[in-house]
C-alpha positions as CSV (number, residue, x, y, z in Angstrom):
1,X,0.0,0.0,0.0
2,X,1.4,3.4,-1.0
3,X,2.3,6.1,1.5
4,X,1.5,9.6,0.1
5,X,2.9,12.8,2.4
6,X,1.4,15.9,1.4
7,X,4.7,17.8,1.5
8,X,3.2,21.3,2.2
9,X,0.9,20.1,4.9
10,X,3.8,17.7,6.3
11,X,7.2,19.6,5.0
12,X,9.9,17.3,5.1
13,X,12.8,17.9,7.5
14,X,16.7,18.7,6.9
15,X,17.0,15.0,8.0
16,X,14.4,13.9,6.1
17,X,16.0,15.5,2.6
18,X,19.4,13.4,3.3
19,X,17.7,10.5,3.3
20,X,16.0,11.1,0.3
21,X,19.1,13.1,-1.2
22,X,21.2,9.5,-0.5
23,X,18.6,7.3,-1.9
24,X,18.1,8.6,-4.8
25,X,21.7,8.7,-5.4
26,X,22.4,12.5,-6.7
27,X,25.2,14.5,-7.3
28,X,24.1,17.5,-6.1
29,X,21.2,18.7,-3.7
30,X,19.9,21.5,-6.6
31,X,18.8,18.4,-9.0
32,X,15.9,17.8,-6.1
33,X,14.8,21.6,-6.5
34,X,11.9,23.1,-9.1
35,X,14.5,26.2,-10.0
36,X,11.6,27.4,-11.8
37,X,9.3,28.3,-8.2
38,X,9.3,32.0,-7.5
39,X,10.3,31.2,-3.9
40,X,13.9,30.4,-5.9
41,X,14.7,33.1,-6.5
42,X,13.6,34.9,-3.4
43,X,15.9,32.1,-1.6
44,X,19.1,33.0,-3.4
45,X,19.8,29.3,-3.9
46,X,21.9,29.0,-6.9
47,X,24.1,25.8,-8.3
48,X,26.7,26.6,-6.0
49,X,24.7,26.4,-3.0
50,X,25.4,23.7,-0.1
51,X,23.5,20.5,0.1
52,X,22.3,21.8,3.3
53,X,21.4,25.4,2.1
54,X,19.5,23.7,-0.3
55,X,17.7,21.3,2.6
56,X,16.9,24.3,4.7
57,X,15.7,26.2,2.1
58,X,12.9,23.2,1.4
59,X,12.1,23.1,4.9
60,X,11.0,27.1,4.7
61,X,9.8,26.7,1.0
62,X,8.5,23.5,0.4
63,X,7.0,24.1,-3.5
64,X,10.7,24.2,-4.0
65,X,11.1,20.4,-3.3
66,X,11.0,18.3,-7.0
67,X,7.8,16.4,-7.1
68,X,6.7,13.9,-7.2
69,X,9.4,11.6,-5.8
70,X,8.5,7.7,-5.1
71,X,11.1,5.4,-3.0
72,X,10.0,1.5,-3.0
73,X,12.3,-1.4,-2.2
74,X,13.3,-1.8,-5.6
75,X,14.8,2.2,-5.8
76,X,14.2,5.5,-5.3
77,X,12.9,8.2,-8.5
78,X,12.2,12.2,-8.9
79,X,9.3,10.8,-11.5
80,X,9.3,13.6,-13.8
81,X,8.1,12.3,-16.2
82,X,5.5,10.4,-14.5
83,X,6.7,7.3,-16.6
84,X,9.8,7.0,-14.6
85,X,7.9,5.3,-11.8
86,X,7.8,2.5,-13.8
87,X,11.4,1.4,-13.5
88,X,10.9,1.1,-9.8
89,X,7.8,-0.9,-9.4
């Protein structure tokens, strides 16, 4: 049975992001933000920002956060596009 977390109402914490961050085996902390949100911009992040800039400015601003993302035993995905889901089930 799938777990959803409604990520505004339950913002993920600093811990919580490098978790994710580690399981789904990035290079950098800026691939799991939506550069495009206006609350980018207001946050100064840039792609030289920390991993843990980056994690605190989710926690204050979570829209920024890549969606949707889907861990299951078999791997961990930013599903964008929604077809990407598929080669963890």
């Amino acid at each position: 049975m799938p777990v959803i977390i409604e990520y505004l109402k339950t913002p993920p914490t600093v811990s919580e992001l490098h978790d994710i961050f580690k399981r789904l085996g990035l290079s950098s902390a800026i691939e799991m933000v939506r550069q495009k949100e206006d609350a980018f911009e207001t946050s100064a992040l840039s792609e030289n920002s920390t991993n843990d800039e980056i994690f605190q400015a989710i926690t204050e601003h979570p829209k920024l956060l890549e969606r949707p993302i889907v861990i299951t035993p078999q791997g961990a995905h930013i599903c964008r596009p929604p077809e990407k889901v598929i080669e963890i089930l």
